[in-house]
N, C-alpha and C positions, 0 to 999 in steps of 0.2 A: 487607525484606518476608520471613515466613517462609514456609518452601516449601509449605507449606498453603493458606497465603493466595496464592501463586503459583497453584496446581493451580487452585483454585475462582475466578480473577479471568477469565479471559480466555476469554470467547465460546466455550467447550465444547469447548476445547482446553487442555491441561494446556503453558503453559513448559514445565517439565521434564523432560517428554516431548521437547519441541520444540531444548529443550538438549542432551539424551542424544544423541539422533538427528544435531544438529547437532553435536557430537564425533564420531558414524561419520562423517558423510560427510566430514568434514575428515580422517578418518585415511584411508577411502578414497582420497583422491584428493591424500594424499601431503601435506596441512597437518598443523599443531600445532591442538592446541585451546587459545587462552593464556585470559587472565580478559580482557585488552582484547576480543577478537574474542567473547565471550558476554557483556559487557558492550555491545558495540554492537547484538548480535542482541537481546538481551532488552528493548532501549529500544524494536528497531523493533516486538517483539510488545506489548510493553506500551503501546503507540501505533497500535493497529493500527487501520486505518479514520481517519485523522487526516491520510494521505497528507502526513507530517514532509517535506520535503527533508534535504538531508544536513548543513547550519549546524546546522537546529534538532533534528536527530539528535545535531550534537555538543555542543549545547547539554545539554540532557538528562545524555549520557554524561559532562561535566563536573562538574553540577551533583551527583553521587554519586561521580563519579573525575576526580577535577580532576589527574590525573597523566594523564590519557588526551588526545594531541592531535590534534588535527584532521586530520592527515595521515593517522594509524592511523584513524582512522573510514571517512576516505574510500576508503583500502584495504582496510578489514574491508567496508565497502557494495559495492564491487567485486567481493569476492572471493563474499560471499553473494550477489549477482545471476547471476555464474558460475556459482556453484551450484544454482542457481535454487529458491533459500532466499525471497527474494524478488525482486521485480521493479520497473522505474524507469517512472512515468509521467509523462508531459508534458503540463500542464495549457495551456503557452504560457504561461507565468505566467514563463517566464525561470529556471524552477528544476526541477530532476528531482525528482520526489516518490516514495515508497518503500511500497510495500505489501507484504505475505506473500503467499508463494505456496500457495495451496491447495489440499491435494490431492484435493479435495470437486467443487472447481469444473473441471465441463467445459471452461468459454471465461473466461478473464476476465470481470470482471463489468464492468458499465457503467457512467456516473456523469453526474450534470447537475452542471453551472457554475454559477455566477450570476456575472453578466456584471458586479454592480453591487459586489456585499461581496465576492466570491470563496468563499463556501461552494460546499463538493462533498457532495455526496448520493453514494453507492455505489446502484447498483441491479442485486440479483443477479438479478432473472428474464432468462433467455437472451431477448432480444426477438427474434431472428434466427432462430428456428431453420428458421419457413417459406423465409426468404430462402434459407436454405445448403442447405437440399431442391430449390430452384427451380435454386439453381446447378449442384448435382451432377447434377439430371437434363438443364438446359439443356447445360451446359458439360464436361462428365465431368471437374467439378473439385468434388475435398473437402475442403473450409472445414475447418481446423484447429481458428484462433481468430481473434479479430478484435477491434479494441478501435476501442469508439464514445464519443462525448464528447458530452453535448446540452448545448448554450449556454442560458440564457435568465433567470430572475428567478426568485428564491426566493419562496416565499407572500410572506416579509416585508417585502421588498425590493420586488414587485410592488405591495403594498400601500401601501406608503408612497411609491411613484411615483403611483399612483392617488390616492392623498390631497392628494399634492401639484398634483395635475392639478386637482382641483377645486378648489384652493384660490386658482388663477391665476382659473377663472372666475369 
């Protein structure tokens, strides 16, 4: 992909940007910047909202550098979670899934499940925010972040249990 088509692909955030930046803070904090370790970063922006685990992280990062192994992934995902490059969620699905950290967002954003296909929805509106007002003046405690999960059926997946329901009667 060229670096143009990099800057204008990804939700109003330029890669490249996101690459530079991610060279500082690896010098900062005493790493190398190699081509593996911005090879793994660029799979997880260029995937972003897809919440990849780390297999199909390194699936990806094969299929364009099939010299890159699975170990190096899992330690380039470690090491960018440390960084708090991105961060690991757990759907209960039995696998750590991998999102960007953003520096836009207040709290982590939220997401519904569907319990039937496993589609995830992201949803950025803070729903909490009266909750963490009610806390701070109940409690004299102030809500950083909090991460909510809503289980239940996607439209399509509701739908087609509903079709299916009438079709027993």
């Amino acid at each position: 992909m060229l670096e143009s088509e990099l800057v204008s692909k990804y939700r109003g955030f330029s890669i490249m940007n996101e690459i530079k930046d991610f060279n500082e803070i690896l010098k900062e904090k005493g790493y190398k910047f190699t081509n593996q370790r911005k090879h793994v970063f660029e799979v997880v922006i260029e995937n972003d909202g897809k919440h990849l685990n780390s297999q199909e992280i390194y699936e990806h990062v094969r299929q364009k550098h099939p010299e890159i192994g699975v170990a190096t992934v899992y330690r380039t995902l470690a090491l960018l979670e440390e960084m708090g490059l991105i961060y690991g969620v757990d759907f209960e699905d039995g696998f750590r899934r991998y999102e960007i950290a953003k520096d836009h967002e207040v709290h982590r954003h939220h997401h519904l499940i569907c319990l039937e296909c496993g589609f995830i929805r992201e949803v950025p509106e803070d729903l909490l925010g009266a909750i963490e007002e009610g806390i701070l003046k109940k409690h004299n405690f102030k809500v950083l972040n909090h991460r909510v999960k809503f289980y239940g059926y996607c439209e399509k997946c509701a739908n087609k249990m509903a079709a299916n329901k009438n079709k027993k009667l």
